[in-house]
C-alpha positions as CSV (number, residue, x, y, z in Angstrom):
1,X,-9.0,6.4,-15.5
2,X,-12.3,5.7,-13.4
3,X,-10.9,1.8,-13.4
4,X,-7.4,2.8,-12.1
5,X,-9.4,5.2,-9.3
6,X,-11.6,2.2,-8.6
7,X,-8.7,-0.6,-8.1
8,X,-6.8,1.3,-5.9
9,X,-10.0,2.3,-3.5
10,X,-10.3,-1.6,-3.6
11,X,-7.4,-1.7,-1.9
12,X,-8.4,0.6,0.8
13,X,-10.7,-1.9,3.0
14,X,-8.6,-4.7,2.5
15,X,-5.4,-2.2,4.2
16,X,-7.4,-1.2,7.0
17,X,-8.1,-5.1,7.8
18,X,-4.4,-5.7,7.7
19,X,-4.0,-2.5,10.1
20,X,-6.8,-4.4,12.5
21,X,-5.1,-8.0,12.3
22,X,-1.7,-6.4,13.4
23,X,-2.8,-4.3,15.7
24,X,-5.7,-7.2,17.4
25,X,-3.7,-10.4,16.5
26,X,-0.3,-9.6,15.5
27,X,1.3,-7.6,17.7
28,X,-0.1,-9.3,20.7
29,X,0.9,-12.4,19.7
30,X,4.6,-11.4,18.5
31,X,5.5,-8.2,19.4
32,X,5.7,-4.6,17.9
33,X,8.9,-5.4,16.2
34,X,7.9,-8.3,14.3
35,X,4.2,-7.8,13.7
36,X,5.3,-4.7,11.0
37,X,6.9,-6.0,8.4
38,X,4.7,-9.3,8.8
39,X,1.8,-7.0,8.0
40,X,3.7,-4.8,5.8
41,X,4.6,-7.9,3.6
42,X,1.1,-9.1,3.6
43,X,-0.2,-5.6,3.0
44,X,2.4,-5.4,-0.6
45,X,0.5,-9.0,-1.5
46,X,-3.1,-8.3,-1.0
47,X,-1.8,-5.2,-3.1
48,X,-0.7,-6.7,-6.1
49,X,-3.2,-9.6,-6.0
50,X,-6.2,-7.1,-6.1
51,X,-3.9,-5.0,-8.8
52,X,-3.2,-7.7,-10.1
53,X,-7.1,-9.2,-10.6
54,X,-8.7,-6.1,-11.4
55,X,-6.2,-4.1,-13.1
56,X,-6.1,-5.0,-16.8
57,X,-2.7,-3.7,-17.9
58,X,-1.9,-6.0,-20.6
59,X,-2.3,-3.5,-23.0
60,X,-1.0,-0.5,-21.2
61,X,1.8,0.7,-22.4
62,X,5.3,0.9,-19.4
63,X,4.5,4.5,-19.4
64,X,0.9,4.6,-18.7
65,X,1.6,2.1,-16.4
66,X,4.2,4.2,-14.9
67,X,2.0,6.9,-14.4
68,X,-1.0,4.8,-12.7
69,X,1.9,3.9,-10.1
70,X,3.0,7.5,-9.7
71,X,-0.7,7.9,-9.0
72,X,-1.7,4.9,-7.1
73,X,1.1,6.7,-4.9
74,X,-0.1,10.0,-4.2
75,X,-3.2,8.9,-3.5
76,X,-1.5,6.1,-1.3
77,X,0.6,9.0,0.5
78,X,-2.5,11.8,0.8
79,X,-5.1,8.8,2.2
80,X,-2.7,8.3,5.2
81,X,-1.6,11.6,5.7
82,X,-5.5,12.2,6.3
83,X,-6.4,9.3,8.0
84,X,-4.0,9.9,10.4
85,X,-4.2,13.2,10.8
86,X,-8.3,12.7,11.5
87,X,-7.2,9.7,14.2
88,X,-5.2,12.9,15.6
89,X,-2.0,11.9,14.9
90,X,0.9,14.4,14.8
91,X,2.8,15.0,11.4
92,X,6.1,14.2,13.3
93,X,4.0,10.8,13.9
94,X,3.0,10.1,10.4
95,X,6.6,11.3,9.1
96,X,8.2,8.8,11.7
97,X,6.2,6.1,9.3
98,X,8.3,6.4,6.7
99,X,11.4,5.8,8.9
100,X,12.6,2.3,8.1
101,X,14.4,1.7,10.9
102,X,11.6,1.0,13.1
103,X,10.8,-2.0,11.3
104,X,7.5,-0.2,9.7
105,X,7.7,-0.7,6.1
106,X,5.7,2.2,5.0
107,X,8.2,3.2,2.9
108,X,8.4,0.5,0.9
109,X,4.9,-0.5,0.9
110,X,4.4,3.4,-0.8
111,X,7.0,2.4,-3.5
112,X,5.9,-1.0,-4.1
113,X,2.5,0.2,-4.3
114,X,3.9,2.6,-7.3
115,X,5.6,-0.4,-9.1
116,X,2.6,-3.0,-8.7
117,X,1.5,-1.8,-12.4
118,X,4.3,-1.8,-13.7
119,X,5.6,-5.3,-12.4
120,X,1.5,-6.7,-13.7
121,X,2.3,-5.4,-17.4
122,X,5.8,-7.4,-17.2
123,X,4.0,-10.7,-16.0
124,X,1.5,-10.5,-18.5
125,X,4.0,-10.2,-21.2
């Protein structure tokens, strides 16, 4: 459990980077509406490829790996609830995240984020 707790808080620089390039680099250079799902995409890769280096699944079973998603995405959900909150965001603010339609892919970064295990066990079959 301690390795699964430890991969996913990997993550955690490696997202607020991503935050910083689209909110330093991208957005400047190509706007609001396509800098999010740029760094949303590139967010879901440097996910699995850290999951995907440090996470030794091969021997998991689908439902352990199931549940290390399910966890990956509470924790996920909880950190930016937070982290937000502490930047003084609203909670209207941080529920209009999860609103596809703006072109941020929170949303499906959160789900993907909960499937990354469970798409690592299949490609180490």
């Amino acid at each position: 459990m301690l390795r699964i707790l430890l991969v996913w808080l990997s993550i955690i620089p490696f997202a607020i980077l991503n935050g910083g390039l689209r909110q330093e680099i991208l957005i400047p250079l190509l706007g609001e509406k396509t800098a999010q799902p740029i760094s949303g995409i590139l967010l879901c890769g440097i996910i699995f490829i850290i999951a995907y280096l440090f996470l030794k699944v091969k021997y998991y079973s689908y439902k352990k790996c199931y549940f290390i998603g399910l966890i990956w995405m509470i924790l996920t959900i909880g950190f930016e609830t937070v982290f937000c909150l502490l930047q003084g965001d609203t909670l209207q603010k941080i529920i209009n995240n999860y609103d596809i339609t703006t072109g941020n892919l929170w949303i499906i970064i959160v789900i993907f984020t909960g499937f990354v295990p469970v798409l690592i066990r299949k490609r180490n079959e």
